[in-house]
C-alpha positions as CSV (number, residue, x, y, z in Angstrom):
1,X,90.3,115.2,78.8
2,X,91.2,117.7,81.6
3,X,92.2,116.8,85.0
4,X,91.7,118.1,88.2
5,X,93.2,117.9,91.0
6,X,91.3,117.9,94.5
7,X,92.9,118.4,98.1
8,X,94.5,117.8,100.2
9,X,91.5,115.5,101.6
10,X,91.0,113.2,104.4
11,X,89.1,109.9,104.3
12,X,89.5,108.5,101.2
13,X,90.0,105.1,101.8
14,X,86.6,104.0,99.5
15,X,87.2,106.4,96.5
16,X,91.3,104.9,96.4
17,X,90.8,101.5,97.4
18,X,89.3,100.8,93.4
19,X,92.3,101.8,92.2
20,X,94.7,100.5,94.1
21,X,93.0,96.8,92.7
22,X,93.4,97.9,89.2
23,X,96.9,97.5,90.3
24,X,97.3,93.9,91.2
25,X,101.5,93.7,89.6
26,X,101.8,97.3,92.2
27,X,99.7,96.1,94.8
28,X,98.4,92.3,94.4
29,X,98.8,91.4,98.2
30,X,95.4,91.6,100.0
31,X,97.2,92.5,103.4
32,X,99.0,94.9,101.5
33,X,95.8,96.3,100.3
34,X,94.0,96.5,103.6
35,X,96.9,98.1,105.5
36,X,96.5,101.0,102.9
37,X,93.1,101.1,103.4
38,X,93.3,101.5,106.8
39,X,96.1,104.3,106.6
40,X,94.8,106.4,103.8
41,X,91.7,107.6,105.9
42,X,93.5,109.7,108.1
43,X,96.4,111.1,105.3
44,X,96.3,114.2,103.3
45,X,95.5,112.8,100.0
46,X,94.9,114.3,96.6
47,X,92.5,113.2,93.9
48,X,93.0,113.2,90.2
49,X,89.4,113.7,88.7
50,X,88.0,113.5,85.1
51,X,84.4,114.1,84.3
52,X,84.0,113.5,87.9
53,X,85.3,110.3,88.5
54,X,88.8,109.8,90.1
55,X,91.3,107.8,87.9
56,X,94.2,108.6,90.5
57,X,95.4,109.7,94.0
58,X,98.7,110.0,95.9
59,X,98.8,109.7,99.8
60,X,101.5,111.2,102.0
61,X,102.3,110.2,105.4
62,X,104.6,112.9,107.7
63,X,107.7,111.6,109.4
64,X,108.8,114.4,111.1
65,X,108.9,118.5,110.6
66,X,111.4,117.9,107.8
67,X,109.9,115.0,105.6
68,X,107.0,113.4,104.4
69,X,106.5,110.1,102.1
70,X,104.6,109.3,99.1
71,X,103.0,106.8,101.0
72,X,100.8,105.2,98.2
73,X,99.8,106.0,94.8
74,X,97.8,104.6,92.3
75,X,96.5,105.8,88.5
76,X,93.9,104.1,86.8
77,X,96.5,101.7,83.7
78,X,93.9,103.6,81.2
79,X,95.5,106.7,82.3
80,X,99.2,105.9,82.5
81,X,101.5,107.9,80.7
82,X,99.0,110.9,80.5
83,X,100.2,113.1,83.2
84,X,98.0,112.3,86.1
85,X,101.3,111.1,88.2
86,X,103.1,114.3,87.5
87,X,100.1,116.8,88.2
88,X,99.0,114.6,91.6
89,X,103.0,114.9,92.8
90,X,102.8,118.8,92.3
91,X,99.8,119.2,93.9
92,X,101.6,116.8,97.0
93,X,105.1,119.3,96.4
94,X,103.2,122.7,96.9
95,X,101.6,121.1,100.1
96,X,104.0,119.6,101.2
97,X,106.2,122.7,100.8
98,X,103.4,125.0,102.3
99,X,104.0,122.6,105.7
100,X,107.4,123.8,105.8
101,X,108.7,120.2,104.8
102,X,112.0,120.0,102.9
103,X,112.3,116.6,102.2
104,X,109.8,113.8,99.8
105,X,110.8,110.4,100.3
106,X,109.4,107.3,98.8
107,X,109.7,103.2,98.9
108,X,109.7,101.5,95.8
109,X,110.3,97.7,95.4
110,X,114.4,98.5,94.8
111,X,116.6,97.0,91.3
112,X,118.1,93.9,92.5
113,X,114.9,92.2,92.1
114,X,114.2,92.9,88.5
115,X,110.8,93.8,87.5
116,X,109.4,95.7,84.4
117,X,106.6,97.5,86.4
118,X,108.5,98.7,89.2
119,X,111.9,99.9,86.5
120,X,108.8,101.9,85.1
121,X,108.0,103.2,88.7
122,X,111.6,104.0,89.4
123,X,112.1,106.1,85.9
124,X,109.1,107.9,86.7
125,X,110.1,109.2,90.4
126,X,113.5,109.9,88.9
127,X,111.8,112.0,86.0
128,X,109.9,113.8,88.9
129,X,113.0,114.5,90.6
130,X,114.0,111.9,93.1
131,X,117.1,110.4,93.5
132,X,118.1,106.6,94.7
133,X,119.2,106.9,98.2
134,X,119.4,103.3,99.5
135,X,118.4,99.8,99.1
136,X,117.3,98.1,102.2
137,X,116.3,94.3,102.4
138,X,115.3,94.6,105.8
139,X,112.5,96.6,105.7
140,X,110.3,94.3,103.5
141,X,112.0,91.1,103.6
142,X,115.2,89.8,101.3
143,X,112.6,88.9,98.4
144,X,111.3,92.4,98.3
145,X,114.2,94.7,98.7
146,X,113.2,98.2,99.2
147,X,114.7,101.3,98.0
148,X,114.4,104.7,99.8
149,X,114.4,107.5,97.0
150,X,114.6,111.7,98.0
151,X,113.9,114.5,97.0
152,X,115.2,117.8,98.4
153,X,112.1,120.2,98.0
């Protein structure tokens, strides 16, 4: 099945917030969940369609002139491994890149806290290009270690 890719869009809080509960071992915190809500409505964010009916989205959030973050994203698990995550971070490169922004980062839950999901997330930000840049375990908490990962655009 073809997919498309739509925006960059504002708004979309309704049409992600399905998804992201799809997610529960990505995002299985309900205050996690609401504070994405609440933040996706006024980001650029781009929809992955087929036959009409989103089964992904990425969300980016500006810093400053320079850099943006992958704020959120979220596939439908029926769609992993398909291509949806590549073609949703192109679409979020070429804006990004038509903003004059140089730099992508994105937080991930970082490798001294094993966990199969988020090794998976890791390899696939690598495969798109980012790079580990630092591990921080005060910007969660010291459970949830977070690692910064770049990528120069």
């Amino acid at each position: 099945m073809p997919t498309l890719i739509e925006g960059p869009l504002q708004g979309q809080s309704v049409v992600c917030l399905p998804i992201l509960r799809m997610l529960p071992d990505w995002f299985g915190m309900e205050a996690g969940i609401q504070n994405y809500e609440r933040e996706i409505g006024g980001l650029p964010t781009f929809l992955a369609m087929m036959d009409g009916q989103p089964v992904g989205f990425l969300s980016l959030k500006q810093h400053s002139p320079w850099s943006m973050e992958v704020f959120v994203m979220g596939v439908n698990p029926l769609f992993h491994r398909c291509g949806i995550g590549k073609s949703l971070m192109q679409a979020a490169e070429a804006y990004a890149r038509e903003q004059a922004v140089e730099y992508l980062q994105v937080k991930t839950l970082g490798p001294s806290r094993p966990d199969e999901g988020y090794a998976a997330t890791r390899a696939f930000y690598a495969a798109v290009g980012f790079r580990p840049l630092e591990e921080f375990k005060q910007i969660w908490d010291a459970n949830n270690p977070c690692l910064i990962m770049v990528k120069r655009l």
